[in-house]
Each structure stands twice: as C-alpha cells, then as structure tokens.
N, C-alpha and C positions, 0 to 999 in steps of 0.2 A: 673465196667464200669466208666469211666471218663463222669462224667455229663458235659454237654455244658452251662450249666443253673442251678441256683439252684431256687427252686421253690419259697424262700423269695425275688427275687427281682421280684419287680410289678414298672413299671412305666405308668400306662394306664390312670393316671389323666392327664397327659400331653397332652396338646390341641394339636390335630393335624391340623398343616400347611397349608393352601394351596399354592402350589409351582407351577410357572408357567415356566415350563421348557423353554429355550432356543432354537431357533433355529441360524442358521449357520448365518452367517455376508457373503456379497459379500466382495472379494475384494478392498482396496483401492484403486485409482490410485497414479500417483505420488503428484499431485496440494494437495490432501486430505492429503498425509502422512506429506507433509511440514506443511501444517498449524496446524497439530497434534505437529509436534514437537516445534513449534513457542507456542504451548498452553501448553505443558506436564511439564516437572524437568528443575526448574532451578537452580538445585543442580549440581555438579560434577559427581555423583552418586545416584542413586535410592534410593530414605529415604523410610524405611518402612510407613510412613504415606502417601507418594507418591505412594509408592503398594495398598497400600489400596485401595485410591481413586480414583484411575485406576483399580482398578479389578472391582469398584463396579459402573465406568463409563464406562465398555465394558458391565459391564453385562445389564447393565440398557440400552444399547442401543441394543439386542437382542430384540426379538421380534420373538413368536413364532406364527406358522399359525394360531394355535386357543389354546384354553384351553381344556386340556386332562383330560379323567377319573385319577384322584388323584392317585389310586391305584396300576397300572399301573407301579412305579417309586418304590415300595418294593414291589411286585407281591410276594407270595410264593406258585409256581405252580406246581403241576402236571402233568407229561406229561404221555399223552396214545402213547406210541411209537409203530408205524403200520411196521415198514420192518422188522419184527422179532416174536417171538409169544408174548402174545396169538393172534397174527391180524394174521401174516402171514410164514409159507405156509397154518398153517388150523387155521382157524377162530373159537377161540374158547371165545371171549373176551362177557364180559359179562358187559354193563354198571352200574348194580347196582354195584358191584362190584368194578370199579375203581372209583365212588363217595364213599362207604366203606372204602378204603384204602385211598384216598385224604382226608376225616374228621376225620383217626385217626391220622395221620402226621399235623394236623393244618392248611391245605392246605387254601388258598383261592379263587384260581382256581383250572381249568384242563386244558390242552389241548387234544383236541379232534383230530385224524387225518381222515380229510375228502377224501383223498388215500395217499396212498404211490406208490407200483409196481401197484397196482388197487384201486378200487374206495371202502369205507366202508359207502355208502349211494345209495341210489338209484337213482343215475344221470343220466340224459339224453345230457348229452355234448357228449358223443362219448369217455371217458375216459374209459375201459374196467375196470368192478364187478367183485368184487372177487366173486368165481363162487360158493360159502357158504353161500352169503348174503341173509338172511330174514327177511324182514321186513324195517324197517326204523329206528338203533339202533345211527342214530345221532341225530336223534330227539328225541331219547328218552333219552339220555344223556347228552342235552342239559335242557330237561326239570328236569329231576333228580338234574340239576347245580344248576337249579333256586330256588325246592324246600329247598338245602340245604344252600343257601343263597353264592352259589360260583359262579363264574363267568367262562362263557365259551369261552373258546379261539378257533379258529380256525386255525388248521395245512393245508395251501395248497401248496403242491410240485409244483415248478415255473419251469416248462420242466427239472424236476428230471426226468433218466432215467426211463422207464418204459416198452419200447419193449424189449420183449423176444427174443435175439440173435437167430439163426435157425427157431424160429417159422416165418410159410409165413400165414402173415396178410395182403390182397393185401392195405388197404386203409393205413396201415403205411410206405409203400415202398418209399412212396416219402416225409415221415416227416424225415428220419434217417441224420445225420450227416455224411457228403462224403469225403472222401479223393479223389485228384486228379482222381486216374484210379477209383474210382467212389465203391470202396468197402466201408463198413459203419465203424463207430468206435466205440470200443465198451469197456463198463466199466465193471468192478466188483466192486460191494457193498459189505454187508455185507457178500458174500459167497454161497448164495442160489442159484444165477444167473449166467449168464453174459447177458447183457441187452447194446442194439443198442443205443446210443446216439440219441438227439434230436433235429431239428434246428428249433432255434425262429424266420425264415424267411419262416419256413411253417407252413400248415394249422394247427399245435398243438396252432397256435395262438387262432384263432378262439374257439377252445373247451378250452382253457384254461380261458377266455372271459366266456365262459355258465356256466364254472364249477363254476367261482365264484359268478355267476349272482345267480345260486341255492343255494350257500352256505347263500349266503344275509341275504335270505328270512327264514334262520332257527334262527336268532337274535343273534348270537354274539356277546360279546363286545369285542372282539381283530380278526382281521386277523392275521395271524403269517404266513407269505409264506417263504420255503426253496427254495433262490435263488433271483433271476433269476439265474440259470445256461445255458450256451451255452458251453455244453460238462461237462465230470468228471474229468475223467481220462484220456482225451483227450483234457482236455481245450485249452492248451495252442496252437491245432493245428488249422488252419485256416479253413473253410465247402465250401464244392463247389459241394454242391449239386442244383438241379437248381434252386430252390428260390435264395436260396446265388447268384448264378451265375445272373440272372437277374434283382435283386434288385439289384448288384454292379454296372452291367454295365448302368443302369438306372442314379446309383446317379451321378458315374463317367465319364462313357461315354466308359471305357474300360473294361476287362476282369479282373477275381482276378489273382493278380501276383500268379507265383510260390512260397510258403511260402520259400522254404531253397535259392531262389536266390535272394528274394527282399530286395531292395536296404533300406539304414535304413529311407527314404521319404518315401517308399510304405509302410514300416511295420506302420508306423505313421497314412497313410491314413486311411491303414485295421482296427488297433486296435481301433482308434477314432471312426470309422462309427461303430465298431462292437458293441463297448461298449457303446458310446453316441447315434447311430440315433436307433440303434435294442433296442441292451438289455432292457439299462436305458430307452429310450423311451418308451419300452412296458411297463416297470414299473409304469411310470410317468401315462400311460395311464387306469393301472389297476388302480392305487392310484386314482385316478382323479373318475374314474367309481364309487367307492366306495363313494367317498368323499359325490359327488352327489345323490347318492342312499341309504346307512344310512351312517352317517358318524361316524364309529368307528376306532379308532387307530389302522394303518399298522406298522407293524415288521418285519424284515426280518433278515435269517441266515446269518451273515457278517462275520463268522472267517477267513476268505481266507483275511483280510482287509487288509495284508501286503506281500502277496503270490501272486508271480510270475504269478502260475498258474492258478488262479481263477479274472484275473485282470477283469472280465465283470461285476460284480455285487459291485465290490471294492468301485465307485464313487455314488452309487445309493443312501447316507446317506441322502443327500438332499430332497431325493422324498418319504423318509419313517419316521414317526411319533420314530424310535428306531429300534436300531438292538440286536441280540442275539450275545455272545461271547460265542463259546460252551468250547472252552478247550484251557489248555498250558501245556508245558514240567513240570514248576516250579512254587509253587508258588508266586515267586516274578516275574515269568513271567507273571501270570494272574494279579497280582497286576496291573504291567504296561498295559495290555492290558485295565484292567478293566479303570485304569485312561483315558487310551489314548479314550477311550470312552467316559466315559466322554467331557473331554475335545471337542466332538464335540457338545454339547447342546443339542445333544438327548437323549430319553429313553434307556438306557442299561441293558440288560439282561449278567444274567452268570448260565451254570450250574454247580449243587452240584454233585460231584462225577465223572463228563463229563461224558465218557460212559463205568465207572469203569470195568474193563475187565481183565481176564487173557491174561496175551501179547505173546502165541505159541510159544516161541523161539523153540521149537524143531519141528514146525511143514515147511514143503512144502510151502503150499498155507497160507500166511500173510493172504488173504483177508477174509479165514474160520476164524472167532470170535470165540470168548468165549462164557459166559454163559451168554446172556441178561437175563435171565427169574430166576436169583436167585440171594438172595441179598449176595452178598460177599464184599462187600464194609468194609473197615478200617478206621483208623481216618483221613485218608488225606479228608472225606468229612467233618469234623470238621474244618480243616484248611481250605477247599474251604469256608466255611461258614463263619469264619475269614477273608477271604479276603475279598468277596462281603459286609461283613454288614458294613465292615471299608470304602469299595468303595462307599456304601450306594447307593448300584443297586438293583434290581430282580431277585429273585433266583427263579430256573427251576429244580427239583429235574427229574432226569434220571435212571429211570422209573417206573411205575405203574407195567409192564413187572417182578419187582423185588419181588414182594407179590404177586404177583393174583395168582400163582400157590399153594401157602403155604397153608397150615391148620390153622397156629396161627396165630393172629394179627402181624401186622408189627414193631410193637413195641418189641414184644419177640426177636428179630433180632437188634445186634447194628445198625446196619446201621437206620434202623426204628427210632431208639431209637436217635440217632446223627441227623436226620431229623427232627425229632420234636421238639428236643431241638434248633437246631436251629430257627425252626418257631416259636416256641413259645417266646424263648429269641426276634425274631424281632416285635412280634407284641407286647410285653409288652412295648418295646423302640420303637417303630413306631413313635408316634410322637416327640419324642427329636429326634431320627435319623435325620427325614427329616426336621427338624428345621434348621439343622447343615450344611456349607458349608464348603469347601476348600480354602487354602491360599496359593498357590505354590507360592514359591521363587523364583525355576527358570522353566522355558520353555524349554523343549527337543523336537527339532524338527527332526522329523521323517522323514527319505529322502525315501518317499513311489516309487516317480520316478524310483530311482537308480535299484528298483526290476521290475520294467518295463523294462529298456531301455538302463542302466549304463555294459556297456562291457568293458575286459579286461582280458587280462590272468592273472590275480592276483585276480580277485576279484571271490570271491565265493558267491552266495544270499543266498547259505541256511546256511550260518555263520556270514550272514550281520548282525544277528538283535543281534550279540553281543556286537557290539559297543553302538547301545540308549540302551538297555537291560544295559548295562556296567554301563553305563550313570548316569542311574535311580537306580541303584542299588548303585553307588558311592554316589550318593545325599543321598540316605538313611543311608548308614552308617557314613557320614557325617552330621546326624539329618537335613538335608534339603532336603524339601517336594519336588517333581519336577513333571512337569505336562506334560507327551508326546501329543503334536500335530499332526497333517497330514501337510507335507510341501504345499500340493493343499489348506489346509482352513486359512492359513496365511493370514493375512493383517496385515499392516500399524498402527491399534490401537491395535489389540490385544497383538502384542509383550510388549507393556508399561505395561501389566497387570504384570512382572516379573521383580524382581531386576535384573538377569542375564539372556540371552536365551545358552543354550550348545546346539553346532551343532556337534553332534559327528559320525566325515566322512561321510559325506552329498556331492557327488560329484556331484548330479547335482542339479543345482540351476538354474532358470532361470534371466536374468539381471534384470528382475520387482523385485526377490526374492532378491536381491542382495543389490538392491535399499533401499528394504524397511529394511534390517537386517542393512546396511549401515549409514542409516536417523533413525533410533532405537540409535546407539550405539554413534553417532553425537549430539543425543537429551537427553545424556544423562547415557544409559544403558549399562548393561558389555555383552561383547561376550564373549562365549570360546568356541573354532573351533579347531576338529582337521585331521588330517591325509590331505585325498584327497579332502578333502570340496571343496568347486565350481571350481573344475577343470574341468567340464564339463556341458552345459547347460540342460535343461530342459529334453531335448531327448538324453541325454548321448553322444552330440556333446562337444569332447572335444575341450578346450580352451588354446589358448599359454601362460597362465600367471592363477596362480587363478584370479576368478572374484571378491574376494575380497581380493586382494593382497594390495591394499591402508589399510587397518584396519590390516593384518596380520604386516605387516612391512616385510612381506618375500615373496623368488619371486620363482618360480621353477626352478632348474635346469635339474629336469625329471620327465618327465608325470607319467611316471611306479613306484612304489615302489622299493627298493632295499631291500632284505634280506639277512640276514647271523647272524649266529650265535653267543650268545654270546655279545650281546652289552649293554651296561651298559648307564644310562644319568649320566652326569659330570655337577652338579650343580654348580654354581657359587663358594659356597662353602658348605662345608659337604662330606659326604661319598656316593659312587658310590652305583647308586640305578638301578638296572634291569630294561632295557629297552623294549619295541616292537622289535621285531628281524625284523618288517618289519616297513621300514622307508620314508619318503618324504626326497628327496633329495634336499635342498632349501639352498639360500642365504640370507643373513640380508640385507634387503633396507633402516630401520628407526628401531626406536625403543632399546627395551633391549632384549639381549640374557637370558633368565636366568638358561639354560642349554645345552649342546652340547651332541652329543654323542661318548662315547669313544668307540670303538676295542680292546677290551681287549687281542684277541689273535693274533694283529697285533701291538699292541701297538700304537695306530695310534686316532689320534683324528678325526671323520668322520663329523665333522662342527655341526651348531645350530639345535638344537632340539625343545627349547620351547621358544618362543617370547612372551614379554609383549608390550603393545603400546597405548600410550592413543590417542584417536581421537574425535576432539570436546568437549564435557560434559562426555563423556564417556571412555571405555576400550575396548581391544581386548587384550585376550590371547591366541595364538594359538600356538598347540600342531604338530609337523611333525610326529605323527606315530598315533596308535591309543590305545593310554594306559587304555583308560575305558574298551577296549575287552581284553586286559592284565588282566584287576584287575576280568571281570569280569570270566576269567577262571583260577585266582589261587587265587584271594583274599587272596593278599599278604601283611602282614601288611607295610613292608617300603615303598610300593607302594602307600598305603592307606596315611601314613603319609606326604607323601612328595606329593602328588597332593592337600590334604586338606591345606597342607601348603602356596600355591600359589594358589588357588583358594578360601579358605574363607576372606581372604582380601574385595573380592569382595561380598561378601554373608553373612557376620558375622551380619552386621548391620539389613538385614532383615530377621535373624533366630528366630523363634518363641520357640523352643525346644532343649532339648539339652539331650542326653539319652548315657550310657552307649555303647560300641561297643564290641559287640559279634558277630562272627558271625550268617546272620540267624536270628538275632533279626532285628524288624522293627517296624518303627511309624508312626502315620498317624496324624496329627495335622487338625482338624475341628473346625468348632465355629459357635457360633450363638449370640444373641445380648448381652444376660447376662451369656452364659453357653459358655465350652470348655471341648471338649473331646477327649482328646489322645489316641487312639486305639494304642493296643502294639500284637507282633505275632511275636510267638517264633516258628521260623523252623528250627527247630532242631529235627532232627531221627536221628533213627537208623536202618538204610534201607538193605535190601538186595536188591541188585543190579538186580537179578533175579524176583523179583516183582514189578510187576506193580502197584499193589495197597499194602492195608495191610501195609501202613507206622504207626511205634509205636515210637510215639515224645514224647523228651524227655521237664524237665522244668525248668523253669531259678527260680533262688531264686533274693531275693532284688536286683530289677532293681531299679539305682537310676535314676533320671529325675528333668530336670529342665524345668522350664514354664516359659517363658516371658509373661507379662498378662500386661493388660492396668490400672487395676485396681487392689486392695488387692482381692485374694480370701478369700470367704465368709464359703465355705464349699468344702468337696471334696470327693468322694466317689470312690468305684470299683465298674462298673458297673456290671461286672460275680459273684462275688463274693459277690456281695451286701453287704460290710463293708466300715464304713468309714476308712481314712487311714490320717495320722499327714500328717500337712503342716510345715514345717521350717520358716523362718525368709524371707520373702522378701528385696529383697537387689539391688537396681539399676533396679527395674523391675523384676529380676528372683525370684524365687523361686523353693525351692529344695524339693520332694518328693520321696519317697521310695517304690515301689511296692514287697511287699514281694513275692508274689507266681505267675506265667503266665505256664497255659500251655495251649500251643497251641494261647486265646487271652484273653488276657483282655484291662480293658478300664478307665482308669481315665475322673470321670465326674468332671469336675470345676463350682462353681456355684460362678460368681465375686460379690462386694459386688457392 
C-alpha cells in the first residue's frame, strides 16, 4: 500500500488560526474605479510589492455576514448518502453504524440525509416516509454525533425530484413541472426511478418551508441543501404549469413566451425572473428563516456553477455561507474548480473520490449506476485529497454507503485506508494549513455569461471550459499561480489584486466589464485576451468592433471565426510554431504585430495573429485564436515555449516559484507570515482508458525548485515525508531546492529566518 502519511510527521503543536472567511464585494461603479486607479501603481507595471498590498487591501476590505464555526473551512466529513442503499429502495441503514465507520476514517463530521426520493425522519410537512421508517433514527444519529464529539450536518433536497413518474398522487398533480400541452417532465437518477420534476412556484414551496422548520429543531451545526433545483434533467426547459403561468402573468403583465420562439429580450426576462425572483429568492428566504431561527452555516450543492444547464442555483453564492464542488473530469480540472471557489470568499467543499463508480460502457441505460455500496475506489482518491489539502478546502468523503455492508473495518479496504491517511495527514497540519494563504499572479476570468446566452455556429459550451481550463493549466506549467473568477463578481479593485488578468475567449463582456478591465490595464496592469473576447455584450448581443478594441490595437474584420487546416503562427522571428486551426480574423489599428499566421498549404500569409500594445501604465496582449485550448488539448512543448516566451515579460517580476516542467507535475505556492509552503502533485498514471476509477500513478524523482522568499530561509522540511531536505545558496532572492521522491503529493514547509 502506498501510505498517504507517514505516522512520524505530527504537526498538532501548531496554534490553530482563527480565519474569518470573506464574503463577496458589490460591484464598483465607474467614479469608484477611477479614484482606485489615481491611488493604485505608479509603476509602468505591477511590482510584486504592489501585489501584495493590493491583495492584502481587497482582502482587508471584504467583510463577511458574521463569523463562522472555524471548522467548517477543513471539515472532514462523512456523508450518509440516502438515493441508494443502505436508505434506499429498503431501508436498512443503521445509525450506530455510520458513527462506527465515520471514527474509524478520522472523521469529524457526518452528514445525515433528512430525505432524498422520501423522508428518513418523521416529518409532518407533507414530504412522503419512506414506508420502513421506525422510529426517529435522525435524532438518534444526531445524538450518537454528539456523543462522539462529531458534528452534524444536515442533507436537505431543495425540490430534488421526488414524484414517482406513473404513480397518481392527487395532491402532487399540480406541484409537477409542465411542458406547453401541459404533460410533466421527467428525470432519471440514479436508475431506480423515473421521477416527475418539481416547480418552485408551487405548493412544494410551503412543505419545503415545514421541512426545514423540523429539521431546526433537531440541532445541527451545518444546513447542506441539494439545490435549489427548478428541473434535472429538464432544467434547461421553461414550466408553464399554472403556478408558473400565473405568477408570470402577474409580474409581467403577459403570458410565458413560447420557449423555441422567444425572441433573445424574452429569454432574458424568463431566465432573470426564473433565477432571481423564484429560485434565488426562495433561497434567500430559507437562508434568512434559518438565520433568525438558530443561526448555523448554509451550504449548498453548486457544481452546475458553469453549466448551461443548471443556470437557476448558479448566482445563489451570495445567499449561502459555502457551496460544495462534487466532481471533475481531471485532476487539474478540480484544481481549477476548487480555486475558482475559492476565489469567491466563501466556504468550499470538495469530494474525495466524487462518486467513484464503475462507468457501464457496455450497458443500455447510462442512468443504471454502479456499485454505490462497495468500496472499489483506487488512488485517484489520494490524488483528490492532494488536490483539496493544497486548495486548503473541506473534504466530504462519498460514502458511508462504501463499508456499512462489509464484515471488516474500513480500514482493511484501500480506499478506507487512503481515507484515513488523508484525514489524519489534515488534522496533524490543520493549523499550519489554515494559517497559510494564496498569492496569484494572475486573474483568470471566467466568462460564466458566454454559457448562458453566447450563440454561434462555431461555438460549442461543452468545449468552452477548455480555453480558462487551458489557461490555468498554461500558468501552472509556467510556475505561475493563477486564480479563476466569475466574470458577475468582478469589480474595479479586485482586478489590482494580479500582476496580469488572462481573459481567455471571454465574448461576452458587458461595457461596465469593459470599463473596468480598461481602467485596470490604464492604472497600470497587464492584459492578455484572446480569440472572441468582448465581441459580444453581456447577453451575447454581438458588437461591430470588439469592446475592447482600444487595448487590443486590433479591429475585426469577421464576427465568425475562420477555420482550416494546417496553420502555423509566423513569429517575428524563429521557427513556425502550430497554430489554432480556428482563427479571429482581425486587422492591426496601433500597436506591434508580434506574430502572423502563415497557410502553409496555400503558401499564403493569412495576416496578424498576436498583438502587443501598451496603454497608459500598462499592457495588452492579445491573442486572434485561442491557443490556451490548443495547449490544453495536446500539451505541446513548442507551444508551451513560445507562449511563456511573450507572456513572462509580463509575469517574471511577480513569480514567486519556479519548478521543473513535466508534464502533470504542479505547484501551489501558499504562505503565511514567517512560513511557506509549496504543495507539489504529480499526475502522472498509468490509465486504462476503460476505467473509470482504479488509476495506479506513477513518481517523479529529484524535482528541482526554486523559491523566491523575502527573507533567508531558516529551515525546510517535507511535509509527507517528514524529512528535512538541503537548501542551496540563496542568490538575488531565489533559492534552489531539490525534492527527491513525490508521489502523488508532497509539500515543502519553509520556515524564513
């Protein structure tokens, strides 16, 4: 077994923090951003000492609703997962039992699910018991929390599916989600079912109101609600059932448009009111009910946060104490996710393992799952646990479902045994973890809009997220930290907190977004934009010119992309380096060309590619294709070399690290007042393609590294490894170290003098 941990590192002398998490900033206007800039860099360029005191003056101007249970922010919890066994179809779940298995994995929570398809308590809201229940085994598994010194979380489904498609229940006939000629819409889950959608404009209001009024009263310290959802598997269609239909015609004064003929102003009305007056609203109103009544920290399931599909619960971050991340393709996707979470000043959750499954490729029906109820999990939950600890979030281990059936402890079971090690490796480091913050270099803004509302026959959403995906993955192999935002939580000071912001193909921008990336890069700051970036506003109302066509120094000659194969960028000077086959077709207004793109099987030079252009204090590099989704689908070294070549000009000065490039190798550079520690995560397997879980990673020998540090280091250790390891000669601020052995992660602890 590959230990996670070895049992000689103990760091539990280390005082634990109290951190007072972040919430979100309003908007600037425009009056605010100017006198920002008249106060910010009076440099040419962002100095690192200028990062600083701009990160640590947005941060100082957050301000969160109140102070949150500490714990909360490295949670290591448990979950009782209810739409599968032992809860469901038969109820066989035994709460002694998952407090058992939560104190052999180190747990410090649980979550408990108060229903899922039915109710696992004895409620009186009108939510249908699962028709096995005896007794009252949430209260008694709340109390079992208490004795064991764990905290109990509260699972409540936020109009999750729950009517049984065919069964005739008269009083849910009028709660179901309607299509036009008025048939219901209907989802599969996990495979048991199919189950009628539910609309938040009927009375599931009201019982969803009682259900949590009961929940209250059994003492939780965490809400956790799945959702708000308005639809599943049908989100993205419009409800006109008669609630919908009457509350529309109320707010508006007319009928709901026809969803496939409305004009792109009604799609605008419907989604705003659906999302803002319903959804979020009703959220705002649970949160509020809560607040007032005991006030413990709300969470909510957010992974839909950049999906098309699930856009109704997408804007709700404002109204909830923290959301969960359940899952990604890769793990440097969860990486970025877990940042871009971050990055909103709330509590972020992730889980370990997601919901590790065999993937049916030979089956019919996708929606028939795997084995919830046995642990088959590989070391990819090692590496989820590498991610989170270096993201320095909440791990949610998925699920209790995994042991309750077994004879042996959970521990005889790698997976068990990869659990624990991770719990235990975080509570040893708990408080150095949470002492420690982040220093991004640069800002990756996330054009979340463009998945709402950005149309074109060229663009695809569900290949969008290769471009900041691209992005963020390019920063890393270029030892620079980068930190994904939501293009809606932007403002005017936050951008200063970055030497550089990358906007990579971001088309819709609204002219306030424009303004202030504008009056950023005027006061000071580097840009770098590529492909379609603000060629269209807010609501994917395209524009005759980009909106920031003054900063690009380039002007469109066509809205659409052109492709063709074969195209090569023609650098100023050097050798023809592999292009994007799909290109912005643009003109030079101001500025330097400092690449074109050649035709190689035309022989034909097809005009500028990449523009440099300084504006005011600052820069703008703009890119006509979108090369970060190039690199990040072949991770091509001449790609790699020749982008880091014209963009660390702009970034060298505020680099903090500097590491070896392998593929799959990454670094997370953190710090606290006298300490610094570089998390390292080696992704590297050896996969078959054919499984879904069960990845066996391979390990890197002597990583070497270099630290920029403000001071001599003092001492320096491995945090996995619990060895200390030689420091070299510091020289102009760097310093150079050698990590002999990573597999999977380790961690250089710096301790300055």
């Amino acid at each position: 077994m590959i230990q996670y941990l070895k049992s000689s590192v103990r760091l539990q002398a280390l005082p634990i923090l109290t951190i007072k998490r972040p919430s979100l900033v309003d908007s600037m206007n425009r009056r605010d951003m100017l006198k920002l800039s008249a106060l910010t860099l009076g440099a040419s360029a962002v100095s690192p000492l200028a990062i600083a005191q701009n990160a640590t003056r947005y941060a100082n101007a957050l301000t969160g609703n109140r102070e949150l249970a500490e714990w909360i922010h490295g949670n290591r919890t448990l979950i009782a997962e209810a739409y599968n066994p032992p809860f469901y179809p038969a109820l066989d779940y035994v709460p002694a039992r998952g407090v058992e298995i939560a104190k052999v994995l180190n747990c410090d929570s649980m979550r408990y699910p108060v229903a899922s398809y039915v109710a696992y308590f004895p409620t009186k809201s009108g939510y249908p018991i699962h028709p096995e229940l005896k007794g009252d085994p949430m209260k008694e598994q709340v109390g079992l929390l208490r004795e064991a010194g764990m905290h109990p979380i509260a699972y409540i489904p936020f109009n999750h599916p729950f009517m049984l498609h065919g069964e005739k229940v008269e009083r849910y006939e009028n709660w179901k989600r309607r299509r036009p000629d008025g048939s219901p819409m209907v989802t599969k889950h996990y495979g048991f079912n199919q189950l009628d959608e539910g609309c938040l404009n009927s009375p599931i209001r009201e019982m969803i109101v009682t259900l949590v009024k009961e929940v209250l009263t059994y003492g939780f310290d965490v809400m956790y609600f799945d959702g708000p959802y308005q639809g599943m598997d049908n989100a993205t269609e419009w409800c006109y059932c008669q609630y919908c239909k009457t509350a529309y015609r109320k707010r508006f004064g007319h009928d709901i448009p026809v969803q496939k003929e409305a004009s792109l102003d009604q799609q605008i009305e419907y989604v705003n009111w659906m999302r803002e007056d319903v959804s979020i609203s009703f959220f705002k109103e649970i949160r509020d009910m809560i607040r007032n009544t005991q006030d413990v920290p709300v969470l909510f399931n957010n992974s839909g946060l950049l999906s098309r599909g699930d856009q109704w619960r997408a804007r709700a971050i404002p109204e909830a104490d923290g959301f969960m991340y359940e899952a990604a393709d890769t793990p440097e996707e969860k990486f970025f996710n877990l940042q871009l979470g971050k990055s909103t000043g709330r509590t972020t959750w992730t889980y370990l393992g997601h919901h590790t499954q065999y993937n049916r490729d030979h089956m019919k029906d996708k929606s028939v799952r795997g084995w919830y109820s046995y642990p088959i999990e590989g070391e990819e939950l090692l590496m989820d646990g590498a991610i989170a600890t270096a993201s320095n979030v909440g791990c949610v281990y998925w699920s209790v479902a995994r042991f309750f059936y077994e004879k042996e402890s959970p521990v005889h079971f790698k997976s068990g045994q990869y659990v624990k090690g991770i719990f235990d490796f975080q509570e040893a480091n708990d408080g150095l973890l949470r002492s420690l913050t982040t220093k991004p270099q640069v800002g990756i803004l996330v054009n979340a809009e463009a998945m709402s509302w950005y149309r074109s026959p060229s663009f695809d959403p569900g290949t969008f997220k290769n471009y900041h995906h691209g992005a963020f993955d390019l920063m890393k192999a270029l030892s620079i930290d980068a930190e994904p935002f939501l293009d809606w939580q932007m403002n005017g000071e936050s951008l200063f907190r970055y030497a550089a912001v990358y906007i990579p193909n971001a088309p819709c921008l609204s002219d306030e977004q424009c303004d202030m990336l504008r009056n950023y890069v005027e006061g000071g700051g580097n840009l770098i934009a590529t492909h379609r970036t603000s060629i269209a506003d807010k609501y994917g109302r395209p524009r005759k010119d980009f909106g920031l066509a003054d900063l690009f120094g380039a002007s469109l000659l066509s809205p659409e992309p052109w492709e063709y194969p074969d195209l090569y960028l023609k650098p100023s000077s050097g050798d023809l380096i592999p292009q994007d086959p799909q290109i912005m077709r643009v003109k030079r207004t101001d500025g330097d060309v400092l690449a074109t793109t050649w035709n190689r099987g035309q022989r034909k030079d097809e005009g500028p590619a990449i523009f440099r252009k300084k504006f005011g204090r600052g820069q703008c590099l703009y890119i006509a294709s979108g090369l970060e989704a190039v690199y990040e689908e072949t991770r091509m070294n001449p790609l790699l070399a020749y982008l880091g070549s014209i963009m660390m000009p702009m970034l060298e000065d505020a680099q903090l690290y500097k590491m070896d490039y392998r593929p799959g190798l990454m670094a997370h550079y953190t710090e606290g007042a006298d300490k610094i520690v570089l998390h390292i995560i080696a992704n590297i397997a050896n996969d078959d393609p054919h499984q879904k879980v069960r990845h066996a990673y391979c390990s890197v020998e002597n990583v070497q590294v270099q630290l920029r540090t403000p001071r001599p280091i003092r001492t320096a250790s491995l945090l996995r490894a619990g060895e200390a390891i030689e420091v070299g000669d510091r020289k102009d601020g760097w310093t150079t170290l050698t990590v002999p052995h990573v597999h999977i992660y380790e961690a250089i602890l710096i301790g300055l003098a």
